[in-house]
Structure formats: structure tokens, C-alpha cells
C-alpha positions as CSV (number, residue, x, y, z in Angstrom):
1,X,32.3,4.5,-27.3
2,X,29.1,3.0,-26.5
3,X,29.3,-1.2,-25.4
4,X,27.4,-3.5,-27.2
5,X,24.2,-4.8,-25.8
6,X,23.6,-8.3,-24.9
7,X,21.4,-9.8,-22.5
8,X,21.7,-13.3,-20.3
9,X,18.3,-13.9,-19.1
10,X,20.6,-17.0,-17.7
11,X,22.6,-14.8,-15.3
12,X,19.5,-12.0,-14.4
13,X,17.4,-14.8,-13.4
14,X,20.4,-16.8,-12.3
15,X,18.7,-16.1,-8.6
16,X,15.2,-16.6,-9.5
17,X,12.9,-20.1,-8.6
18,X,12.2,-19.5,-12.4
19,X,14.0,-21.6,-15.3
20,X,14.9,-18.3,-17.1
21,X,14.7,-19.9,-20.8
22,X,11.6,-21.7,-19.4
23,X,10.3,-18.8,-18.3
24,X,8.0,-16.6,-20.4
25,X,8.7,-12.8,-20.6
26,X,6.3,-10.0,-20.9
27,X,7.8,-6.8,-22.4
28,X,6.2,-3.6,-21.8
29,X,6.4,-1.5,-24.6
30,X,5.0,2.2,-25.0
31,X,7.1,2.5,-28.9
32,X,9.7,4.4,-27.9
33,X,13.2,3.8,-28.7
34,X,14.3,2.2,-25.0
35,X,11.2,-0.1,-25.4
36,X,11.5,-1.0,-28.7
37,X,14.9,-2.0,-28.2
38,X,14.1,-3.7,-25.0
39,X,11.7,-6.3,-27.8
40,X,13.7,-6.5,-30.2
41,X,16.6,-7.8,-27.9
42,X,14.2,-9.8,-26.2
43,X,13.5,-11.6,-29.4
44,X,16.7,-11.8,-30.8
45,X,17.9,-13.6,-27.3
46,X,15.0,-16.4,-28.4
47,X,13.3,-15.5,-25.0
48,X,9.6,-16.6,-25.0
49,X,8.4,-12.8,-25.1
50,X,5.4,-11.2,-25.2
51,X,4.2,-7.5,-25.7
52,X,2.1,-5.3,-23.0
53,X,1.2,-1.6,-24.2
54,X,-1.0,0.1,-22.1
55,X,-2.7,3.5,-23.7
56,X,-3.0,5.7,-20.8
57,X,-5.2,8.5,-22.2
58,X,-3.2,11.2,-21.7
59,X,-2.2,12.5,-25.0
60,X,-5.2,12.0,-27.1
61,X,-4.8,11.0,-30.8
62,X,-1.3,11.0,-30.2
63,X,-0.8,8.4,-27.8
64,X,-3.4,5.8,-29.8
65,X,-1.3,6.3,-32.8
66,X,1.8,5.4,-30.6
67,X,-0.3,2.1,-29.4
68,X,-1.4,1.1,-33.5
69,X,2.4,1.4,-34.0
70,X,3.1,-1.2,-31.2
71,X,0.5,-3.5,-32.6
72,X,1.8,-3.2,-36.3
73,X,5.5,-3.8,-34.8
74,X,4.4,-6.8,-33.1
75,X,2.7,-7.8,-35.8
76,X,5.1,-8.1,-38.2
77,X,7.9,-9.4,-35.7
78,X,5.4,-12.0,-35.0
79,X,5.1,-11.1,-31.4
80,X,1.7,-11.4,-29.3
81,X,0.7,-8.5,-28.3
82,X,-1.8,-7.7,-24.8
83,X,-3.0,-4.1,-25.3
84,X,-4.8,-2.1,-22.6
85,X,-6.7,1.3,-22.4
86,X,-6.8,3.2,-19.3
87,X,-7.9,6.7,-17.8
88,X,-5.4,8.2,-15.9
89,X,-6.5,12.2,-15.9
90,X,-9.6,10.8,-14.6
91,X,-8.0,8.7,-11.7
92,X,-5.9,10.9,-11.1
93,X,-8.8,14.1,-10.3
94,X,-10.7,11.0,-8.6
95,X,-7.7,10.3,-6.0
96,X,-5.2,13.0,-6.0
97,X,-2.4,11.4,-7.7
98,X,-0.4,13.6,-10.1
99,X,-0.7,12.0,-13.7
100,X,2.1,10.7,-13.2
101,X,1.4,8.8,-10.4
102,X,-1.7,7.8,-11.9
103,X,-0.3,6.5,-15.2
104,X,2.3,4.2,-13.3
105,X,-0.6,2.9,-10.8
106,X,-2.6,1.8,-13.5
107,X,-0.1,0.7,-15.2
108,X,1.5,-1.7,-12.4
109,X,-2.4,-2.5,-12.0
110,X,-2.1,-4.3,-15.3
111,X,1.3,-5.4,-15.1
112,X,0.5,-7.2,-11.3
113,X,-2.8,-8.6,-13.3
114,X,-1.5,-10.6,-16.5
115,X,1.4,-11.5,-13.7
116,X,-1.3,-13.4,-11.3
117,X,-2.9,-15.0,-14.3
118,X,0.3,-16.6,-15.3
119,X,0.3,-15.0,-18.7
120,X,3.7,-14.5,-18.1
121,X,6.4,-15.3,-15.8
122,X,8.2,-11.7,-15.2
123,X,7.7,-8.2,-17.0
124,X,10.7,-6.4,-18.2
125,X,11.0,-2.8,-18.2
126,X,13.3,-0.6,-20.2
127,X,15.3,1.5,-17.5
128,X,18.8,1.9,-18.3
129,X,21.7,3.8,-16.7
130,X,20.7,7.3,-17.6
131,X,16.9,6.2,-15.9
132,X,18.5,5.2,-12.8
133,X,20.6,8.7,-12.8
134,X,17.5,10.2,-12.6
135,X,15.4,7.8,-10.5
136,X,18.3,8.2,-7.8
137,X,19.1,11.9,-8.0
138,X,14.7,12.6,-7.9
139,X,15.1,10.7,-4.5
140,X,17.7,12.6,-3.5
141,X,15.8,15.8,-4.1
142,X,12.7,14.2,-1.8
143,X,15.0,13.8,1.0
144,X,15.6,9.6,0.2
145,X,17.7,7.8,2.6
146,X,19.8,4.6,1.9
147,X,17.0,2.4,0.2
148,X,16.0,5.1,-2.2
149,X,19.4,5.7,-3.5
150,X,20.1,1.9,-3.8
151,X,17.3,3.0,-7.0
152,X,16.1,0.3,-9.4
153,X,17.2,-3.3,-8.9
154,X,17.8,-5.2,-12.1
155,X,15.7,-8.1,-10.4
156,X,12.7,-6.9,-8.3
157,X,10.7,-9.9,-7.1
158,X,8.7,-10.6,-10.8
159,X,10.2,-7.0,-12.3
160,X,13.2,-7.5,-14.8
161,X,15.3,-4.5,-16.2
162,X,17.9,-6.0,-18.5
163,X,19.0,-2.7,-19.8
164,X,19.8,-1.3,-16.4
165,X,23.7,-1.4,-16.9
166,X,23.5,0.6,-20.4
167,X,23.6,4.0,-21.0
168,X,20.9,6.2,-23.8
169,X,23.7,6.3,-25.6
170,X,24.1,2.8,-26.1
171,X,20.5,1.8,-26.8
172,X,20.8,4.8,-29.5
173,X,23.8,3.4,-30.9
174,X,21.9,-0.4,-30.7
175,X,18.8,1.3,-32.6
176,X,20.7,2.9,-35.2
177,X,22.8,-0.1,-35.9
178,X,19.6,-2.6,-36.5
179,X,17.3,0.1,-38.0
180,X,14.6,-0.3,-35.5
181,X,11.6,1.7,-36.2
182,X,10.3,3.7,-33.0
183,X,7.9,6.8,-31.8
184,X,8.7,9.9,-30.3
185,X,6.4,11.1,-27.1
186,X,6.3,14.7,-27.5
187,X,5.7,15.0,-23.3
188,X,9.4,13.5,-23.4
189,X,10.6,17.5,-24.3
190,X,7.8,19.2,-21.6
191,X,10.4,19.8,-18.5
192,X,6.6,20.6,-16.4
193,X,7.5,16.9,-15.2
194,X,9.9,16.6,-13.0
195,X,11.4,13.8,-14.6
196,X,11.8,15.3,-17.7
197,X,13.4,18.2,-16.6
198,X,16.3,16.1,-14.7
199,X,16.8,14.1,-17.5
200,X,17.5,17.5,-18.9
201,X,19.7,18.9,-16.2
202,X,21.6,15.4,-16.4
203,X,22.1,15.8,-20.3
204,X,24.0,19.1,-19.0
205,X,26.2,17.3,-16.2
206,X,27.6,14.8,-18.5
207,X,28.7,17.4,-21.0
208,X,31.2,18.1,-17.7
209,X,31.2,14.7,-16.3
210,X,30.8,12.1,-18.6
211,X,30.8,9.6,-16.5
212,X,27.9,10.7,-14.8
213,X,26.0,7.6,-14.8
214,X,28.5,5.4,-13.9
215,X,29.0,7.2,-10.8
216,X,25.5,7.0,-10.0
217,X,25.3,3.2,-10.6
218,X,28.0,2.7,-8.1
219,X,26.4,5.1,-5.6
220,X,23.4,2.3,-6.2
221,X,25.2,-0.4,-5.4
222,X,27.0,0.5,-2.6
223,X,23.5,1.8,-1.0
224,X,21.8,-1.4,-2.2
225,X,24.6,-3.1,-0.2
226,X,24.0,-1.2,2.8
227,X,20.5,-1.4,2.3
228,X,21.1,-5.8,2.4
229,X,22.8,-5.6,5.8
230,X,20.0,-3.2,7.4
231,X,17.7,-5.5,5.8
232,X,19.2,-8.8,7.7
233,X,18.9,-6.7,10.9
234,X,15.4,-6.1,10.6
235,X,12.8,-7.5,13.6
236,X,9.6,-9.0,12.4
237,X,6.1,-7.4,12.0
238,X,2.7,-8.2,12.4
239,X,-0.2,-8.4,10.0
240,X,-3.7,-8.8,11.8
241,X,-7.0,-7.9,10.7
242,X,-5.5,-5.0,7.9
243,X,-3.6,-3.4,10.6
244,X,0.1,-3.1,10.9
245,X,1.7,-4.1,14.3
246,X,5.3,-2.9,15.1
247,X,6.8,-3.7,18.6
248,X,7.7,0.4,20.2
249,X,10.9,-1.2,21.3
250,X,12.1,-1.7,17.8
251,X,11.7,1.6,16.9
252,X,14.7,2.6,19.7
253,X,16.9,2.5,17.1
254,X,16.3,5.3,14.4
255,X,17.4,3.5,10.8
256,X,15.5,0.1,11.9
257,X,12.6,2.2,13.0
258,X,12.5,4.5,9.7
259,X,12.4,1.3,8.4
260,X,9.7,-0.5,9.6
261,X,7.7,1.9,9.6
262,X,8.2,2.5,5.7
263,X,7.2,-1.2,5.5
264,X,4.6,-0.8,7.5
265,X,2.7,1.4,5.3
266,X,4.1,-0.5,2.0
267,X,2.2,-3.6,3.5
268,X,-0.9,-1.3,3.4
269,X,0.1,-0.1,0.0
270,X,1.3,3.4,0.6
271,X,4.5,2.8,-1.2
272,X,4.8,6.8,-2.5
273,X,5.3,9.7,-0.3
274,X,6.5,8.6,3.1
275,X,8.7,11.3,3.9
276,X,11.5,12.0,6.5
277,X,8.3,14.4,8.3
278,X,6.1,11.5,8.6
279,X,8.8,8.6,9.5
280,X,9.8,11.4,12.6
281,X,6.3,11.8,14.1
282,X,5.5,7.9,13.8
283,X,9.0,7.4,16.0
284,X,8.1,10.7,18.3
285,X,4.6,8.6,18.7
286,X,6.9,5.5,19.9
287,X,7.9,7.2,22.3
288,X,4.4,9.1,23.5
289,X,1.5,8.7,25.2
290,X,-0.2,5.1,24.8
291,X,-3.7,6.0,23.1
292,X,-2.4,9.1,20.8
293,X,-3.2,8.9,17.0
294,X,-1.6,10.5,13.6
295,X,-2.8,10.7,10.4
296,X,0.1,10.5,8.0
297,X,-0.5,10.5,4.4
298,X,-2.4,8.5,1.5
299,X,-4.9,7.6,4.5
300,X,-2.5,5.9,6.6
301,X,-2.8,6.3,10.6
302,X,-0.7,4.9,13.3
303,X,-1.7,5.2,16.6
304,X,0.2,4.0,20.2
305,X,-1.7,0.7,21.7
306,X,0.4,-0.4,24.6
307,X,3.7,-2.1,23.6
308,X,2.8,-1.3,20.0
309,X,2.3,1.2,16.8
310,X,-0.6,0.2,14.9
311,X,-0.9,1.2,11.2
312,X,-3.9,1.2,9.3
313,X,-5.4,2.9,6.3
314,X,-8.4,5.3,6.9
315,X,-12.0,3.8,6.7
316,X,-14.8,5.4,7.7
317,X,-16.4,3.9,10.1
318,X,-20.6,2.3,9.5
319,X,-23.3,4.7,11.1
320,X,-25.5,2.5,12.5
321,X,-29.1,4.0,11.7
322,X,-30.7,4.1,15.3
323,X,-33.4,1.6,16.2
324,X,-35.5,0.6,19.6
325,X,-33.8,-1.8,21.0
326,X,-35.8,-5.4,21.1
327,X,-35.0,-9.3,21.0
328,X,-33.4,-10.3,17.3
329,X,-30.5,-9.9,14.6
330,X,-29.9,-6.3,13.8
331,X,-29.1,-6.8,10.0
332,X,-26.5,-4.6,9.0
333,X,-25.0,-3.4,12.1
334,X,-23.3,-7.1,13.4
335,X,-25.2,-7.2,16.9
336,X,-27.9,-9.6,17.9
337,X,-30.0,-9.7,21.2
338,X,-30.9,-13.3,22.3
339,X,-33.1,-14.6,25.5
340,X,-31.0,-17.1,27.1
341,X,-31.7,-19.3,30.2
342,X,-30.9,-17.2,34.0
343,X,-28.1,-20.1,34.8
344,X,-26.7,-20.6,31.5
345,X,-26.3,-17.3,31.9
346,X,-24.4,-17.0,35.7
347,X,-22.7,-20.2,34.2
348,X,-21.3,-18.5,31.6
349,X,-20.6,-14.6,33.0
350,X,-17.5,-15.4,34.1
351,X,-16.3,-16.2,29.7
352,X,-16.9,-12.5,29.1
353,X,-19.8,-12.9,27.3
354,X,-22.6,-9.8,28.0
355,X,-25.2,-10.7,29.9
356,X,-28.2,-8.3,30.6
357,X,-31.5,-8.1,33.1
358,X,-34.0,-8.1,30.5
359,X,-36.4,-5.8,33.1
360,X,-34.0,-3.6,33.9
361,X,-33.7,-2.1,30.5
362,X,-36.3,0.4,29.9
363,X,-38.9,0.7,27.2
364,X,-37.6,4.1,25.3
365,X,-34.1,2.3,24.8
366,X,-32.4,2.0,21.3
367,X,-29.2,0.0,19.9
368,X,-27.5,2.9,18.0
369,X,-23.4,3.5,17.3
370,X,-21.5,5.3,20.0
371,X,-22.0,9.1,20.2
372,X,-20.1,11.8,22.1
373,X,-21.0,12.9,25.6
374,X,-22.1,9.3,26.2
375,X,-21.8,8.4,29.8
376,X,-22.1,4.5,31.5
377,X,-22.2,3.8,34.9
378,X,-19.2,1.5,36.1
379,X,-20.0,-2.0,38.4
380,X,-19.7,-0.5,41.7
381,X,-21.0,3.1,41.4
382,X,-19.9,6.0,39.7
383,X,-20.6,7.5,36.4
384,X,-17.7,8.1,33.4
385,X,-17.6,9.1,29.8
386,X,-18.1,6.2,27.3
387,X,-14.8,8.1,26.0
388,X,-12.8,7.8,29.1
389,X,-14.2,4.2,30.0
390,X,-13.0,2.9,27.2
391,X,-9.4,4.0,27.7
392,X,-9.5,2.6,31.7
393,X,-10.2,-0.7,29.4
394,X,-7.6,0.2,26.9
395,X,-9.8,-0.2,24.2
396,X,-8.4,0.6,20.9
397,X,-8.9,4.3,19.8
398,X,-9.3,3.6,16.1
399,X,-12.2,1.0,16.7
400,X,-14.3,3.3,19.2
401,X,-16.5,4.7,16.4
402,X,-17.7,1.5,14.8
403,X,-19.1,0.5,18.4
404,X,-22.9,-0.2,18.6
405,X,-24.3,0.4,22.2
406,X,-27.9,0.0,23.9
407,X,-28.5,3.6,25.5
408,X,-31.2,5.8,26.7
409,X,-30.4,9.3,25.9
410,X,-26.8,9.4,26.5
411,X,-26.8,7.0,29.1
412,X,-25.4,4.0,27.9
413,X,-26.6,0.5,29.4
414,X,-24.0,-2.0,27.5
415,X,-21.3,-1.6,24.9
416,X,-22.2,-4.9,22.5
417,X,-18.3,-6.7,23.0
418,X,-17.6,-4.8,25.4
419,X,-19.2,-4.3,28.4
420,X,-22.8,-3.6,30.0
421,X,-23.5,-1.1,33.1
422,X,-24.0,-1.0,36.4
423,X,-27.8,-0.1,35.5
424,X,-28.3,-3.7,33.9
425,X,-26.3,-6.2,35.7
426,X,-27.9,-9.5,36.7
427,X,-28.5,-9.9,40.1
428,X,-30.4,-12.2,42.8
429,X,-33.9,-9.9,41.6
430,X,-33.4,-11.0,37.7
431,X,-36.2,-13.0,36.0
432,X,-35.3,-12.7,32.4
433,X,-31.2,-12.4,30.5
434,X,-30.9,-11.2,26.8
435,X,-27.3,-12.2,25.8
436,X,-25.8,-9.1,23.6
437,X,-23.9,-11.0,21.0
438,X,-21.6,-9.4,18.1
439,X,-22.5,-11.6,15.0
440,X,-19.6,-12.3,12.8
């Protein structure tokens, strides 16, 4: 016996800073039957309700007759209507995403965009019950842990699903009931997706255990329970620069670790694909050499600086075209190289700023980016690898290749915000100073 559908926007957004009859609702609709029911209740409940399609190019003809039926439905339910056309085969090839994964980035693209713009307060989606089955037992499959099978919340920061709680069967039985028009997406059948073929293995399981789903849901909840308490448990971390800091220490323990570091890289906007492999070698890293450096996945790195992991996504680094090295603003590369007075200079050594003898440097020098087998010659005596200098000064790994130095050959004369040489230093013989400056 399938239970009647109604929808409280007063008790799902009971929680919200939003007034929920204040608050305006954008639907996304794709035609199909869960969507079109999701409207039509929608506008039945007298919410404020718009319509979002997005044609994702996938099917061809078939998916822009499903969008001209969404337009003519909205139409004549006198329902406005924000329609979108995207590429995702193309983004997909472009990236590596499967299409799938393509589709529901462009798609959240849009939805995060009308969102922003205030077009509407909060987009509902039509998941049900049999949707969370299958979003919870395709995380189970990947290996999830207690977060993934908490699955789909009905409330997810601006994301609504008010048809979470109710089964197909239901929104079939709601369908047939009010005669609601809908489209059938032939990809729905093709069991190629893995989606598709678990809604398939779970149409099999309920013919056993008909309950199926509302097993599942209380899996959810009991996980999305568990997942609250980790989640009140969980140390702070740090945002600087478009890196990720988390403190080694709070990675000692295992589940607040996994955790962070799955936040981490959702902070960078790797949300997909952090696997049990990837969460083990960031907390093996926790516990390794300071200085050592992983690529993960999606471009995401994490390497050990002192007392901390540091995430960041992949960027490859500017190559700064060679040039002889003179007095000026290097445009392009961030360095300058500025005369200065000798004792505004021995005032101001002591700050950290670089100081040079202007005489000292010779004429064939250039200000290029740092290369391997570079060597520089420490205050005191004694010549060391760039490389190896820069990890006596504990100078961040990820950051060496965007350095700009002033070098002869491979013998480098200053590092511009970092250091200079022995070769250059001023001393009681020095006429003229160049300050090397980092221009922000």
C-alpha cells in the first residue's frame, strides 16, 4: 500500500535561517515522472516554485524533446521556467570525468549559480527512498565509511529533497492518481551505468525483501547520527593562501583523521573519489618524514611541513623566461631589483629583507626560475645544493619551483625572498646595495 504524499516545507525548513513559505523554491526538473511529481506537489503546496531544466547534451534529439516538454508543462501550469544547455561529453573528454560525473558537475554548476544570484532561495531535488537505496549501497560498493552511508540528507545547506521518505512506488501511485503527464529517458533501461544497474539489482531484492528501502533509510539515519557525534568531535582546520592546513597531531586518531583529511580536499573541491587508499597514505604521511609529498587524486597533493599536512590542488608552476639580470621590475615574474642607500641598507639587514653588493655580482648573471643541480654558497663557507639548502631552511617543497634566483651558470648568488650567498654579501669593501624585492 503506497502512503500518500504530502509535503511541509514548514517542518523541512523548520531548521533553516529561511521563512520556508517566504522562501522561494527552485525545482529541478529533467520530465521524468519523480520530477514531475516533485512540481506538481510543489505547486499544489502553494510554495513560491520555480522550474530549472538543464539539457545536458547527451542523448541528442531525444533529450531536447524531453526539455520542450518541460517548457510546455511549465507553461501551461503557469510555472516560470530557467532552461540551460550544456556539453557534458565534451567536459567530460576535456577533464576525465565519466558522463556521469560530468552531467552532475555542470549541473550543480547551474544549480550553485541561480542559487548566488538569489533567484531562488533553495533547489529541490527528486530523490526518494528507492534513490537513497541505491546512493547508499553504490557507496558501500566504493568502500564508504560512516558519512557515505548516512547518504542523502533531506536538508543539505540550500539542497532540499522533499520526496526523500517515499518510495517509486509511491510517486507512481501519486502520478497515476493526478494524471500527470511525464517522459521516459531511454538511458534509465541501459544497466552500462552503474546506477542503473543497482536500481535494477534492487528491483530484484525487494521481490524477497520488501522492505528493502526502509531498511536502508534507517541504516541512514543511524550513520547520519554517528556521523553528528564524529562531527562535534572534529578539531579545526586551516585555510591560507588555497592550501589546506591540518595539525599532524589530529590525525593520531584514525576516524578524525580520515576525516579531515576528506574535508580537506572537499575545501579544495575534490568532493568525488577520495578512497580508503588515498585517506591511508595521507595518515602514513602524518606520521613520515617532514618534507615528503603525495599526489593523491583530482590534482590534490599533501605534503608534511613541520607540525602539519598541507593540501593543495596541482598548479603548475610559472617558468620564468631567463633574462640578464640588471636594476628594475621584472614584469611577469614578481621580482624587482632596486638601488638603495649602503646604511638604509645595514639598517635594515637585520628585517630579512635581501640585500646585495652591487659589484660583487658579475656581468654574465641572469634572474631566471630555480633549476636542478643549482648550488649556493652558505654565509661562512661551504657550497650546498639549492635543493638541500632549502630544506636546512625548511622551505616548503611545493613552492621551490616557482622560485626566481640571480645565478651564474648554476651557481646561484641570491634566492629573491629567500636568501643571497656568501658570494654577494655586503661587507666593509661595499660601494653600491641593489635590494632584491618580491613585488606583490
Amino acid at each position: 500500500m503506497s502512503k500518500e504524499l504530502r509535503v511541509s516545507l514548514e517542518n523541512l525548513l523548520c531548521d533553516t535561517a529561511f521563512d520556508p513559505m517566504m522562501s522561494r523554491i527552485g525545482a529541478a526538473v529533467s520530465g521524468g515522472r519523480d520530477s514531475v511529481a516533485l512540481l506538481h506537489i510543489l505547486k499544489q503546496s502553494g510554495a513560491n516554485v520555480i522550474a530549472v531544466n538543464v539539457e545536458h547534451g547527451i542523448r541528442g534529439e531525444e533529450s531536447v524533446r524531453d526539455s520542450k516538454f518541460v517548457a510546455e508543462l511549465c507553461k501551461s501550469w503557469g510555472i516560470e521556467l530557467c532552461s540551460y544547455g550544456v556539453d557534458a561529453p565534451s567536459f567530460a573528454k576535456e577533464n576525465g570525468y565519466t558522463l556521469e560525473q560530468a552531467a552532475r558537475i555542470l549541473r550543480y554548476r547551474i544549480f550553485d549559480g541561480l542559487l548566488d544570484a538569489g533567484k531562488c532561495d533553495f533547489i529541490a531535488l527528486a530523490h526518494h527512498a528507492d534513490d537513497q537505496a541505491e546512493t547508499v549501497l553504490m557507496r558501500i560498493l566504493r568502500g564508504t565509511g560512516i558519512r557515505g552511508l548516512a547518504g542523502m540528507k533531506e536538508v543539505n545547506g540550500r539542497y532540499i529533497r522533499p520526496l526523500l521518505e517515499y518510495t517509486r512506488a509511491d510517486i507512481d501511485d501519486y502520478i497515476e492518481r493526478n494524471g500527470l503527464q511525464y517522459v521516459d529517458d531511454a538511458t534509465n533501461d541501459d544497466e552500462s551505468y552503474t546506477r542503473n544497474f543497482l536500481r535494477g539489482e534492487i528491483a530484484r531484492l525487494k521481490t524477497r525483501f520488501p522492505d528493502l528501502c526502509d531498511k536502508v533509510a534507517r541504516l541512514a539515519r543511524n550513520a547520519a547520527e554517528a556521523d553528528a557525534y564524529i562531527e562535534e568531535q572534529m578539531p579545526q582546520i586551516a585555510v591560507k593562501n588555497g592550501e589546506v592546513h591540518i595539525k599532524t597531531s589530529d590525525c593520531a586518531n584514525t576516524t578524525i583523521g580520515k576525516r579531515l583529511i576528506t574535508r580537506a580536499a572537499a575545501e579544495l573541491g575534490v568532493r568525488q573519489d577520495i578512497e580508503e587508499k588515498h585517506l591511508k597514505l595521507a595518515l602514513g604521511l602524518a606520521r613520515g618524514e617532514n618534507g615528503k609529498y603525495l599526489n593523491l587524486t583530482h590534482g590534490l597533493n599533501v605534503h608534511k611541513d613541520g607540525d602539519r599536512l598541507v593540501f593543495a590542488l596541482n598548479a603548475q608552476p610559472y617558468r620564468f623566461e631567463r633574462r640578464a639580470f640588471e636594476e628594475g621590475v621584472f614584469e611577469g615574474s614578481g621580482v624587482c631589483v632596486k638601488t638603495v642607500d649602503l646604511d638604509h641598507a645595514r639598517k635594515n639587514i637585520a628585517t630579512g629583507r635581501l640585500f646585495v653588493d652591487a659589484d660583487k655580482i658579475p656581468r654574465e648573471a641572469v634572474i631566471r626560475s630555480r633549476e636542478d643541480g643549482d648550488v649556493i654558497k652558505k654565509f661562512g663557507g661551504g657550497t650546498k645544493s639549492l635543493g638541500d639548502y632549502l630544506t636546512d631552511k625548511k622551505y616548503p617543497l611545493r613552492e621551490r619551483d616557482g622560485l626566481k634566483v640571480v645565478a651564474v651558470g648554476n651557481r646561484v648568488l641570491a634566492v629573491f625572498g629567500v636568501d643571497i650567498s656568501e658570494d654577494v654579501r655586503i661587507d666593509e669593501t661595499t660601494r653600491r646595495v641593489y635590494e632584491l624585492k618580491l613585488e606583490k
